[in-house]
C-alpha positions in Angstrom: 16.9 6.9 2.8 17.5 4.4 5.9 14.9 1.8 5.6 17.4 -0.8 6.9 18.3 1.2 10.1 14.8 -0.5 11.6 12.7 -3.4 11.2 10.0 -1.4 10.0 8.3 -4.5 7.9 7.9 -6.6 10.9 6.5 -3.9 12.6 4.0 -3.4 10.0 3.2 -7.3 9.4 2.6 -7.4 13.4 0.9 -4.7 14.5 -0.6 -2.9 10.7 1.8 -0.1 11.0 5.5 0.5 11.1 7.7 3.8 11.8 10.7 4.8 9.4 12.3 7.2 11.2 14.5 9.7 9.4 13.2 9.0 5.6 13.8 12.3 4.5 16.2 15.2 6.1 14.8 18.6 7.0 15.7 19.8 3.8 13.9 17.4 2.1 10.4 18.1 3.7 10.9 21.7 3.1 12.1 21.4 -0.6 8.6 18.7 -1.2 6.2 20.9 1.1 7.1 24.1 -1.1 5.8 22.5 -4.2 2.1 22.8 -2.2 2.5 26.0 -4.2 2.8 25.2 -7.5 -0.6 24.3 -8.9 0.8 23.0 -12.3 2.3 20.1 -10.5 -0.9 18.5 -9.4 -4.3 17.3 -11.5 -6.5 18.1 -8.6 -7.2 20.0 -5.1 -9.6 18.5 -2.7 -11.0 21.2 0.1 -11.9 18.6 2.6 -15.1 20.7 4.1 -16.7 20.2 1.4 -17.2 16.6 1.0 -17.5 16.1 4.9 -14.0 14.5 5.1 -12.5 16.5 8.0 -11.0 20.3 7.6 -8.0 21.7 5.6 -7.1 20.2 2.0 -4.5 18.4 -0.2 -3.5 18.4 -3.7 -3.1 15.2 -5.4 -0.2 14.9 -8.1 -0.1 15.3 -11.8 2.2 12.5 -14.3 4.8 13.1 -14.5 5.7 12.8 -10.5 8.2 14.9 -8.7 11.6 12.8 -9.3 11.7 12.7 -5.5 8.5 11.5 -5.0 8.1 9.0 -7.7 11.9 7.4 -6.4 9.9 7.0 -2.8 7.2 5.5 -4.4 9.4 3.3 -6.5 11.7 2.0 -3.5 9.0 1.6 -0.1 7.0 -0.3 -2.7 9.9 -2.8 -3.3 10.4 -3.1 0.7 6.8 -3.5 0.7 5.7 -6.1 -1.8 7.0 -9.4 -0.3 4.6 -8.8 2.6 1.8 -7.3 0.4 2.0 -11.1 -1.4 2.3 -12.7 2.2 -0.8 -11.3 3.3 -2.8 -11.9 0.2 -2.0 -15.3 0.6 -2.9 -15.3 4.1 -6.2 -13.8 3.2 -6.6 -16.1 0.5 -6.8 -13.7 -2.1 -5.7 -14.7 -5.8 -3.6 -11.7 -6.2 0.4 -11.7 -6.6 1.7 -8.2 -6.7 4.5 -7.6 -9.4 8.2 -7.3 -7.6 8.6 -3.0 -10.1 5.8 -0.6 -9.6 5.8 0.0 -13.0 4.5 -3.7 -13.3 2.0 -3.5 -10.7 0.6 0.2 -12.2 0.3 -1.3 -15.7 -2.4 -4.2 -13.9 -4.0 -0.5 -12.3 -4.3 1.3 -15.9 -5.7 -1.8 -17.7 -8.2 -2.1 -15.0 -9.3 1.7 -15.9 -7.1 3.2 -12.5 -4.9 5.8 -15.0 -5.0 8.7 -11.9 -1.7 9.1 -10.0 -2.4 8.9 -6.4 0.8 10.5 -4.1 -0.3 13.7 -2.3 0.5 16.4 -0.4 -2.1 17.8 2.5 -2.2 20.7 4.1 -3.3 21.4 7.7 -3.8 24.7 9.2 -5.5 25.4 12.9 -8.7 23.8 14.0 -8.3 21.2 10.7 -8.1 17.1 10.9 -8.8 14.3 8.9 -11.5 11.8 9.5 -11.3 8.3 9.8 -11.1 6.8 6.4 -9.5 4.6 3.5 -7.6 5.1 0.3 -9.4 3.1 -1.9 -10.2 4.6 -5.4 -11.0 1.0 -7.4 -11.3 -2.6 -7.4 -7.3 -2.5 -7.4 -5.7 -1.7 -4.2 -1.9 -2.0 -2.4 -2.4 -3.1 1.0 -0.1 -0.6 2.2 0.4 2.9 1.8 3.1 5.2 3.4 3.0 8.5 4.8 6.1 11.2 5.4 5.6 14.0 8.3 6.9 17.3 6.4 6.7 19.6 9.0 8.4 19.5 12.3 6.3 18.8 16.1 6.0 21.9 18.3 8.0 24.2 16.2 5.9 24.6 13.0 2.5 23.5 14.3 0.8 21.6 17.8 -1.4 18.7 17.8 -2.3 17.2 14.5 -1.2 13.3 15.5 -1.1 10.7 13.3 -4.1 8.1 14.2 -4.9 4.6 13.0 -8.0 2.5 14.3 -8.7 -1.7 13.9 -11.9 -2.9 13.9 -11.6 -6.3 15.2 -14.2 -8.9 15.0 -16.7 -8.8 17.2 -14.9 -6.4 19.6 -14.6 -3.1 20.0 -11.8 -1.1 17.8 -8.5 -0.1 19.2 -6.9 3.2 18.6 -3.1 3.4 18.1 -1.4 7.1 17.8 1.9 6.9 16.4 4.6 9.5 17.2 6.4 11.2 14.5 9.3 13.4 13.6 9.9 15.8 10.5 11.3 13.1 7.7 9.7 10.0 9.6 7.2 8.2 7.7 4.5 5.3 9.0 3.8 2.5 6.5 0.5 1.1 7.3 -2.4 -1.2 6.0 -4.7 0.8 3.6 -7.8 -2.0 4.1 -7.7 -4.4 5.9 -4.9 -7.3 7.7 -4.3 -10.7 8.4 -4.6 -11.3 12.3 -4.0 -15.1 13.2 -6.6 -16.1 16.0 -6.8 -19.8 18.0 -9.4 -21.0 14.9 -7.2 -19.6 11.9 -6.8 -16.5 10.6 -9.2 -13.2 10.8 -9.3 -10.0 9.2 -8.9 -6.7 10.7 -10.6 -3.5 9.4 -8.0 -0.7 9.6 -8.4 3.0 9.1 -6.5 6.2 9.6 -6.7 9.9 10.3 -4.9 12.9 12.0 -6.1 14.3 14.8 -7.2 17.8 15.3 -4.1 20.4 14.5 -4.1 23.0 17.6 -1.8 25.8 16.0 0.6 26.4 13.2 0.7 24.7 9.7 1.4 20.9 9.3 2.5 19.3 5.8 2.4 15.4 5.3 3.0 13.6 1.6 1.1 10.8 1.0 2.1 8.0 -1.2 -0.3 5.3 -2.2 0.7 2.6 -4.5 -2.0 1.9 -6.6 -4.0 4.4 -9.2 -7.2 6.3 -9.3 -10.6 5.5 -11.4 
């Protein structure tokens, strides 16, 4: 993992997103994409037609996590949690997120959020995601992380990353952030501090991928904070 190759925190704190490029190696993304396959790793599938959330599906993961996976979650939550507590104080929320995960998911399970949350979704052609939140209870991370699987322009076209703030009174900006196979974007899951000429203002953020043209494109999705 080289997290320290790249400022990716300020990046994040500045803008609401930040790029870590090279996470995971090729094999990697191959090794975690095959376990799409496996239904006895996951406690549910989601067919994202169905509820109106865009087209294609992903499969959210059962306890106990891929060792992989649960050692991503363990680590980008470390890097993240000194500006997780930053902005809640900068929003003046009451909350102090725990330096472990295991800490901070014990608050989640006492507040009723038991669910693990990673993911893995699955994108075939004509399918994207829309515009939307990971929220799943009153407890939430202000960040979340997401790791492109598959690689641009070899295994599928299209299907770009895309994150939207709704600033106040104006209207939202778009950003679309490149990415590589093994390159993940760390991003605000709510909502961030923006400081304005008369203080400090909150920005509405949201995310979603953009229409996938051709081929088959795999992203794991790893959100800090459990499920109702």
């Amino acid at each position: 993992m080289r997290m320290a190759e790249n400022d990716w925190t300020s990046a994040l704190e500045a803008t609401g997103h930040g790029i870590i490029p090279g996470l995971l190696g090729a094999r990697e993304c191959a090794a975690i994409a095959a376990l799409y396959e496996e239904p006895s790793r996951f406690r549910s599938r989601v067919v994202m037609g169905k509820h109106g959330f865009g087209r294609g599906e992903y499969q959210y993961f059962a306890h106990p996590l891929p060792a992989r996976v649960l050692e991503l979650r363990r680590s980008l939550y470390a890097a993240l949690v000194p500006a997780a507590n930053r902005w809640a104080k900068a929003l003046g929320k009451p909350t102090h997120y725990p330096d472990r995960l295991e800490a901070y998911l014990e608050q989640c399970h006492k507040g009723g959020q038991t669910r693990p949350t990673p993911l893995l979704l699955r994108y075939g052609p004509g399918d994207f995601n829309c515009l939307h939140q990971d929220l799943y209870g009153p407890a939430a991370f202000p960040f979340q992380v997401a790791v492109l699987l598959s690689k641009p322009e070899t295994d599928f076209a299209g299907g770009e990353f895309v994150l939207t703030q709704q600033r106040p009174r104006m209207q939202s900006r778009v950003d679309v952030v490149p990415l590589q196979q093994g390159d993940a974007v760390a991003f605000a899951v709510n909502e961030r501090p923006v400081q304005g000429t008369r203080g400090v203002y909150r920005v509405r953020m949201r995310h979603g991928v953009s229409e996938v043209r051709s081929g088959q494109r795999h992203t794991l999705g790893i959100i800090f904070h459990d499920a109702e």
